[in-house]
C-alpha positions, 0 to 999 in steps of 0.5 A: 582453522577453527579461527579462520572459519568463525572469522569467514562467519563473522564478516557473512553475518555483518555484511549481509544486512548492509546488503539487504538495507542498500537493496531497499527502496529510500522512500518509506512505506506510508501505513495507516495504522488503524487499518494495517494497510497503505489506505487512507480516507483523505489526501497526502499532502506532504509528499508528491505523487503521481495518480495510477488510477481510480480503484473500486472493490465489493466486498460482500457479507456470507450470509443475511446474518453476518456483519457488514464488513468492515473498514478494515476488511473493505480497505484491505480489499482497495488496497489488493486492487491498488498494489495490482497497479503497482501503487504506493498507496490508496487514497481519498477511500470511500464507502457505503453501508452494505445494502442487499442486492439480487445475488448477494446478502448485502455488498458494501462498494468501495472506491480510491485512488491509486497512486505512486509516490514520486522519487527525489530525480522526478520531483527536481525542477528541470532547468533548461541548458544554454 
């Protein structure tokens, strides 16, 4: 009885991550590493995608004391507005110095573009059929 239970555990133990790598998705998660999150400052050449929009994001200082954000922070907050539009990644990120305006300490804008990669059946050629 011991036999068949630890032999029932083995084959649960080996067979549930080959059900989780099937379930995954085939196209691989572009990050930018310096930042942590799927956004970059320039264009993705090397993969087709297809553009879900433009997405733009304030990201404002606490206090006339604190730090003006940074890259990091002001691309995490792109990439919260991009992963709404059920994007793959933001790219072509831009932003400016963060400047005090009437109700804030000082507010950098940021804006991108929200894409989506394409798969494999969305980027074959369509031949047409006689």
């Amino acid at each position: 009885m011991k036999f068949a239970i630890s032999a029932v555990m083995c084959v649960l133990t080996t067979s549930v991550p080959l059900l989780a790598q099937t379930s995954q998705s085939t196209a691989p998660i572009v990050m930018n590493d310096d930042v942590g999150v799927p956004v970059f400052p320039h264009d993705i050449t090397d993969r087709p995608y297809r553009v879900l929009g433009e997405v733009k994001a304030g990201v404002r200082k606490a206090t006339m004391f604190s730090k003006s954000p940074s890259q990091a922070k002001i691309y995490r907050e792109l990439w919260e507005r991009g992963r709404k539009l059920g994007a793959d990644a933001v790219i072509k990120a831009s932003y400016g110095d963060a400047h005090v305006t009437a109700v804030s300490w000082g507010k950098a804008n940021a804006t991108g573009t929200a894409i989506k990669f394409l798969t494999p059946s969305e980027t074959a050629p369509v031949t047409a059929k006689p």
